[in-house]
C-alpha positions as CSV (number, residue, x, y, z in Angstrom):
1,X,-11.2,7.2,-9.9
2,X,-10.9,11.0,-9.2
3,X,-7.1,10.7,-7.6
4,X,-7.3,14.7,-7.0
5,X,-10.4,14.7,-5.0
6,X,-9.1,12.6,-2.5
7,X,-5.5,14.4,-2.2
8,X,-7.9,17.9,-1.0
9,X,-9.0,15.8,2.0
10,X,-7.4,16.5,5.0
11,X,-7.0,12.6,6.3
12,X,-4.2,10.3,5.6
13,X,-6.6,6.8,4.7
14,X,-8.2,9.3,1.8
15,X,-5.1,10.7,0.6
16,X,-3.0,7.1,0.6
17,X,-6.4,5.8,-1.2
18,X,-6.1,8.1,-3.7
19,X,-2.7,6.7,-4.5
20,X,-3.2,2.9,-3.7
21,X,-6.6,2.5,-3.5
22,X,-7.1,0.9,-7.0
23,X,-6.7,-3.2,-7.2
24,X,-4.8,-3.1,-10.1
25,X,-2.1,-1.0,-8.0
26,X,-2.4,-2.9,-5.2
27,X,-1.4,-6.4,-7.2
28,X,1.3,-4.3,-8.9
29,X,2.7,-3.2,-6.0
30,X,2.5,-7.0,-4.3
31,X,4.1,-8.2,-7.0
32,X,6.8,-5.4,-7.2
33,X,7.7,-6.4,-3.0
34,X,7.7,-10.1,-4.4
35,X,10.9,-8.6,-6.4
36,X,9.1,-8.5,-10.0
37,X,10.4,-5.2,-11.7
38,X,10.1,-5.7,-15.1
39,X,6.8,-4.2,-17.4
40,X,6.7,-7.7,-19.3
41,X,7.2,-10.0,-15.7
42,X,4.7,-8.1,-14.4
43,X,2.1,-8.3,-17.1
44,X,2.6,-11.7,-17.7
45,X,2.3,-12.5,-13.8
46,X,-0.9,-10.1,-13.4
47,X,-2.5,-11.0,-16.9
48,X,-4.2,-7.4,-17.0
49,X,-4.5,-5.5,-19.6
50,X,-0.8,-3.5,-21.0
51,X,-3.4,0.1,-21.3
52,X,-4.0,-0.5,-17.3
53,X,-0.7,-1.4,-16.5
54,X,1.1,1.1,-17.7
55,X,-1.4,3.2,-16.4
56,X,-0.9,2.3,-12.7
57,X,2.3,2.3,-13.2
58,X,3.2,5.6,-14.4
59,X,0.7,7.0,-11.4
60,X,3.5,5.1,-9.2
61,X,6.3,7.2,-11.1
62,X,3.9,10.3,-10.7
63,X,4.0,9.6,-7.0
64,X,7.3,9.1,-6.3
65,X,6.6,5.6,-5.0
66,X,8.6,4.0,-8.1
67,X,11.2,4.9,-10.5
68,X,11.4,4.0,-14.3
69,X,14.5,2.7,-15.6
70,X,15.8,1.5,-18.6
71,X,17.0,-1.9,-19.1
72,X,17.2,-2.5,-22.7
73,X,17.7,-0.2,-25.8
74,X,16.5,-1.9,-28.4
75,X,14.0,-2.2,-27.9
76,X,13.2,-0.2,-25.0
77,X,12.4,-2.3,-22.0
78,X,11.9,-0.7,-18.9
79,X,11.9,-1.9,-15.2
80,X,10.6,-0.4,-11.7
81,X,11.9,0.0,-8.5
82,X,10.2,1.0,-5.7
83,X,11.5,3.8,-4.4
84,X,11.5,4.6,0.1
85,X,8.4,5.9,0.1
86,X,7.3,3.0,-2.4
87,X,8.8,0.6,0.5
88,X,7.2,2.1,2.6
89,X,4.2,1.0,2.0
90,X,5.2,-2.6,2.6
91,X,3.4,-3.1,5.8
92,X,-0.4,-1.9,4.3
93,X,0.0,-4.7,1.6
94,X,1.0,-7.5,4.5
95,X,-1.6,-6.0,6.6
96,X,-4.0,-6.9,3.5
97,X,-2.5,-10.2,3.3
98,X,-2.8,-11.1,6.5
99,X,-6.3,-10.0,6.7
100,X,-6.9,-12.1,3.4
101,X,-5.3,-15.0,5.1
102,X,-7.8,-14.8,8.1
103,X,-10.9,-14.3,6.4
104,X,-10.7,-15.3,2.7
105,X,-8.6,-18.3,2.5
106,X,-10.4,-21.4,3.6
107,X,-7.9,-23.4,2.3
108,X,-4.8,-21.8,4.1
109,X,-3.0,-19.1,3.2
110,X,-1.4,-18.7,-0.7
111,X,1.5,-18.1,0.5
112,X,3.6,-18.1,3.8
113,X,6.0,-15.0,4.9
114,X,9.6,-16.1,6.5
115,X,11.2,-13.2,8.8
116,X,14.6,-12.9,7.2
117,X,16.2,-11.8,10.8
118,X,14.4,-15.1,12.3
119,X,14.0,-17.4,9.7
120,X,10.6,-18.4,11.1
121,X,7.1,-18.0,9.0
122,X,5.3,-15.5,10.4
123,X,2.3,-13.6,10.3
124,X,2.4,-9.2,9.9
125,X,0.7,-7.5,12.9
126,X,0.3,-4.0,13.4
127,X,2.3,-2.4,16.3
128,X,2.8,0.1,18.1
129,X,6.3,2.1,17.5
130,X,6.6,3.1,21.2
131,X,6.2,0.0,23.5
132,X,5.9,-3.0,20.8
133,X,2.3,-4.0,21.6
134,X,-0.2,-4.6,18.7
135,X,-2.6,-2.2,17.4
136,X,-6.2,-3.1,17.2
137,X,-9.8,-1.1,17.3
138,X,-9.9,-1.9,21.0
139,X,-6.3,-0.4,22.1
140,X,-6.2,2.6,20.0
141,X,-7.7,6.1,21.0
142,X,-8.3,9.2,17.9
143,X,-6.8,12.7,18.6
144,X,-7.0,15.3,16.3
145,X,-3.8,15.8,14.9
146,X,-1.4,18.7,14.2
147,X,-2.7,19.0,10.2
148,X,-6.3,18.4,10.8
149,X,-8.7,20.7,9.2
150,X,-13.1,20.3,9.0
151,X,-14.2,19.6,5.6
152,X,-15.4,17.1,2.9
153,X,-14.1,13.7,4.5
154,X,-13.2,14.6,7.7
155,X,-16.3,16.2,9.5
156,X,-16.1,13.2,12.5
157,X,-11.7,13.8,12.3
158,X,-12.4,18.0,12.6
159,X,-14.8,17.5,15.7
160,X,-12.9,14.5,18.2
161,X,-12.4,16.1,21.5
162,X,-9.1,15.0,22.7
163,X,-9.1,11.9,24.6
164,X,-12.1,10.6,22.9
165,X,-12.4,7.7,20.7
């Protein structure tokens, strides 16, 4: 995948795509919120191969969504921790989960989430930061934004009148 290519377009899906957008990173980074940290915990867990591993992972360092650290000398071991930006990202792989749970898994969901604060499973929704209420195609309108520009990617993002879905 051609990261750099989607970093020039001027929309935040293409540009966190070009970051996450790979499988691979995606696993890594679910297994990473899970609280693996280690290269070997998380190639053993993943299975995939230690060339594409380290790959994604140094893209992560790259990024700024992980740090590498040192655990062992010899010989070298290394760990990663997500950094804030890293968290960040937190509710796009619920979001994913939750999605998966809903449409993918006939047999139930893999695996339930407990809200610490609560203590009662739950399941992530997408809300809005103002008044609380959820997010969904139906109750969200598309303005052009502040650092919005026309070009490859973003001809229908360049042209929304405002007020305008």
């Amino acid at each position: 995948m051609n990261r750099d290519r989607f970093a020039a377009i001027s929309c935040s899906v293409a540009r966190t795509a070009g970051l996450i957008g790979d499988p691979w990173t995606l696993l890594i980074l679910r297994d990473m919120f899970l609280g693996l940290s280690r290269y070997e915990d998380l190639h053993r867990d993943l299975g995939v191969a230690t060339n594409v591993l380290a790959d994604r992972l140094g893209h992560l360092v790259a990024d700024g969504l992980a740090t590498r650290r040192a655990y062992q000398q010899r010989p070298a071991r290394y760990e990663y921790l997500l950094t804030p930006s890293g968290r960040d990202l937190y509710g796009i792989v619920a979001a994913m989960l939750a999605w998966g749970d809903r449409h993918l898994a006939a047999d139930g969901p893999p695996m339930i989430l407990v809200h610490a604060t609560c203590g009662h499973p739950t399941e992530p929704k997408v809300t809005c930061g103002r008044c609380g209420g959820e997010l969904t195609h139906d109750t969200v309108a598309a303005r052009p934004g502040r650092g919005g520009t026309v070009g490859p990617g973003t001809a229908l993002i360049g042209r929304l009148p405002i007020g305008i879905r």
